[in-house]
Every structure is written in C-alpha cells, then in structure tokens.
N, C-alpha and C positions, 0 to 999 in steps of 0.2 A: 446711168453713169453719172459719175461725178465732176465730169470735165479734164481732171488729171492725166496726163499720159506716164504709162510705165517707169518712165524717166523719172518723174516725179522725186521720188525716193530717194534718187540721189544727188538731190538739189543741192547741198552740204559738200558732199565730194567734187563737183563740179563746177560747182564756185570754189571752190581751192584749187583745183588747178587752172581754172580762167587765174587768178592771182597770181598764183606761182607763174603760169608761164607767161605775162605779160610784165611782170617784175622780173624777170628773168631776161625776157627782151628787151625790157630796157637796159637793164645792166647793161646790155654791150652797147648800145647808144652814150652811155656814161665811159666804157672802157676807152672807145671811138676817140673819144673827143678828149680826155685825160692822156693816153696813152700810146694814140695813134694805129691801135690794135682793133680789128682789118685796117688796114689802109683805107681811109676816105677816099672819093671821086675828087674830093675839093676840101681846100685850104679854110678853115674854118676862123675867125676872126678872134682874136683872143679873149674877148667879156664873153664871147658864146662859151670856150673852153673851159672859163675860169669858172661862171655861173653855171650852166647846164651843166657841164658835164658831170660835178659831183650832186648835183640834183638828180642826174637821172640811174646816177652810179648810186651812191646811199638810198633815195628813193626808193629803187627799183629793189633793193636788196629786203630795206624794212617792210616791204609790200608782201616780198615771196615767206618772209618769215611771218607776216602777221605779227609785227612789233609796231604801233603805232601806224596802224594802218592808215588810219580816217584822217591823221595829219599829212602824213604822208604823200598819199592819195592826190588829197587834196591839193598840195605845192606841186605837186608832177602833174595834175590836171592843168593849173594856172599856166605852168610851162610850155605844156602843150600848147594850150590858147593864144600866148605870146608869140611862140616859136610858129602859129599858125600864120596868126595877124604879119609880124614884120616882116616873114618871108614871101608869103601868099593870098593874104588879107586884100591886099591893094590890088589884087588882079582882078577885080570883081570879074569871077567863073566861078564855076562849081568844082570843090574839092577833086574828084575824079576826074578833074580836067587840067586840074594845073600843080598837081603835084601835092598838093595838099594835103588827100586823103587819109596819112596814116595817123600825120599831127591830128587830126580831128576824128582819127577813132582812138585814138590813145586820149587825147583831151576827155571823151566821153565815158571810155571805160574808168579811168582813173575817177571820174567823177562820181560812176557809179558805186567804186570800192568805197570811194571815200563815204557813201550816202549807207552805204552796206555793213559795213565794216568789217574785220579778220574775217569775221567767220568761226564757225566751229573747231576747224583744224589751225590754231595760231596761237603766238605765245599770250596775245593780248587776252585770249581764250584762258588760258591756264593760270593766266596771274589773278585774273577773274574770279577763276574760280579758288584761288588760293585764299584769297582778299576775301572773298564769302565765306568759306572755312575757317578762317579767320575771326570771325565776326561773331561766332557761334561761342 
C-alpha cells in the first residue's frame, strides 16, 4: 500500500468546496455586520462595521470564486487574528473556553487557502491557464 486513502483522488474537489463554503460563510459574517441581516445578539461598534464587514463580505466572495485567493485569504486570515486578539486574546483561556474558537479556525483555514491557493476549480485557475495559452 501506498498510504493514500480512497479519498485521495479527490483531493481538488474537496479543497473547493472547503473554499467555497467557508467563503461562503463568511459572506454572511460581512452581510451581519454591513446590513444587519440575521439580526446580531449584539450591537456591534462602528470601525468593526466599517473595517470587517466588507472584509469579510468581498473576502469571503473572492475566496468562493477563486479570484485572487492567496490575497484574499490572507487579509481575512489577518482579520481573524485581530478580531481574535481584541475580543478574546486578553482572556488568557483556551479558544473552546471563551469564545474564541471559530475566529481561530477561520484565522487558520484562511491561512491555509492563502498558503494553498484557488486551486484547480477557480478563475485564478483559468486566467492561468489563459496567460500560458497565451504565451505559446
């Protein structure tokens, strides 16, 4: 044996929809806070509204398309990390204890896209290969 599980195979499809649907759930963390769509639990401070929100709203968008992922990514990971630090950074506990936890697995996947990039299914994909067609 090779070490590979069945799965394997569709290592490409399934890092596309890890993208997609974590860009996808950010989107409404961006809608949240932009547009007040669901209604928050809590009243949210204006620089968070004004900064996050279309960070997490365009972010989350160019992520699910694979347009400029690896930048992307990357600023929505940063976000994460801030939005970890000011809100629950100072509680020194573990994420699973004081609320933290989702900012610091969004910080980490976003980190990942960004080290990863589009991927096979994305436009950054196709312009790629356009640019190389191109070139010939």
């Amino acid at each position: 044996m090779n070490g590979k599980l069945f799965i394997s195979k569709y290592e490409e499809q399934i890092y596309f929809l890890l993208r997609v649907i974590i860009g996808f759930l950010f989107i409404w963390h961006g809608v949240q806070k932009l547009y007040t769509f669901p209604q928050a639990g809590i009243t949210m401070p204006l620089y968070i509204t004004l900064i996050a929100g279309p960070v997490e709203l365009i972010g989350g968008f160019l992520v699910v398309i694979g347009f400029w992922s690896r930048w992307a990514a990357f600023i929505c990971s940063g976000e994460m990390a801030f939005a970890y630090w000011i809100a629950y950074g100072t509680n020194l506990s573990l994420p699973s204890m004081d609320g933290g936890e989702l900012a610091m697995i969004y910080c980490f996947v976003f980190l990942f896209i960004s080290a990863r990039g589009s991927g096979k299914f994305s436009i950054d994909n196709l312009l790629e290969k356009k640019r190389r067609l191109a070139k010939r």
